[in-house]
C-alpha positions in Angstrom: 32.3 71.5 122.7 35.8 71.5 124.2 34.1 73.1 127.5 31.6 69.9 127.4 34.7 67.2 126.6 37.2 68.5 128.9 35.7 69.8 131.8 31.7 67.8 131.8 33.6 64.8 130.3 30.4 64.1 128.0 31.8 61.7 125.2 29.2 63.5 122.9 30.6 66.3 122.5 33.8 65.2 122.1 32.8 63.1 119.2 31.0 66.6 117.9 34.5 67.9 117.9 36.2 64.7 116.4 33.5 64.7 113.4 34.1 68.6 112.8 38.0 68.0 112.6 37.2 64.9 110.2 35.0 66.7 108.2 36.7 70.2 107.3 39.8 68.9 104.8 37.2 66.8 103.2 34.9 69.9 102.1 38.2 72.5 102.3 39.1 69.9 99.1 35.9 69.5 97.6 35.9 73.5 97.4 39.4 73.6 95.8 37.9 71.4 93.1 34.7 74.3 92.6 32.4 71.4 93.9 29.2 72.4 95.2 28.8 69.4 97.6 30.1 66.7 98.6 30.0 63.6 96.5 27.0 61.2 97.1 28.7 58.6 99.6 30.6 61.1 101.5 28.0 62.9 102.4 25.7 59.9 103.4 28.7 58.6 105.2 28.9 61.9 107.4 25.2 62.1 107.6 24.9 59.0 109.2 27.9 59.6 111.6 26.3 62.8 112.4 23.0 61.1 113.5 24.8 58.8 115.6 27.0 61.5 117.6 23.4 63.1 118.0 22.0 60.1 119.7 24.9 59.5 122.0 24.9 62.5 122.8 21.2 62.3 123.7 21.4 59.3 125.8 24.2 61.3 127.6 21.9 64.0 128.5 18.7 61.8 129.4 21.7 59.8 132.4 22.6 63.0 133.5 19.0 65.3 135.0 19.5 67.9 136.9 19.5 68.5 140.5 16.2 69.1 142.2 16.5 73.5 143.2 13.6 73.5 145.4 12.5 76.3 143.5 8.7 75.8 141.5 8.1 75.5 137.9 10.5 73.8 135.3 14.1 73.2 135.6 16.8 75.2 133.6 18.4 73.5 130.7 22.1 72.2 131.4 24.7 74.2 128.4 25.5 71.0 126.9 21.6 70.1 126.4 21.1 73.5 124.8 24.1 72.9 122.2 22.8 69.4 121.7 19.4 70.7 120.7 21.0 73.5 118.5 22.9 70.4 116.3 19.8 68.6 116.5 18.0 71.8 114.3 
């Protein structure tokens, strides 16, 4: 994710990165407090940001095709669209 920020400049990933920094003291605490989740609205709240990163980061990736090799058959997959998809599973 910091290789896609800092050197593709894709605003996706670099709201990936935000949302992991956001979300790690929130379920470090929860797991002090021998919680097995997070509570109901917490977790929908992150859910929901999640999704949102996801499209954005989508949109970013549908802008940006890669160029034409000259070479037949179908076109490699850029590294940020590969770590999209695996966030999207």
């Amino acid at each position: 994710m910091t290789f896609g920020h800092e050197q593709l400049q894709k605003q996706g990933a670099r709201q990936r990165k935000e949302w992991l920094v956001e979300i790690k003291p929130t379920v470090a605490t929860a797991k002090e407090q021998n919680q097995t989740a997070l509570e109901p609205e917490q977790l929908t709240h992150y859910e929901q940001r999640y999704r949102a990163i996801l499209q954005t980061g989508a949109a970013e990736e549908q802008q940006d095709t890669p160029p034409a090799t000259g070479r037949r058959g179908p076109q490699k997959q850029k590294k940020s669209k590969n770590l999209l998809d695996r966030w999207e599973q």
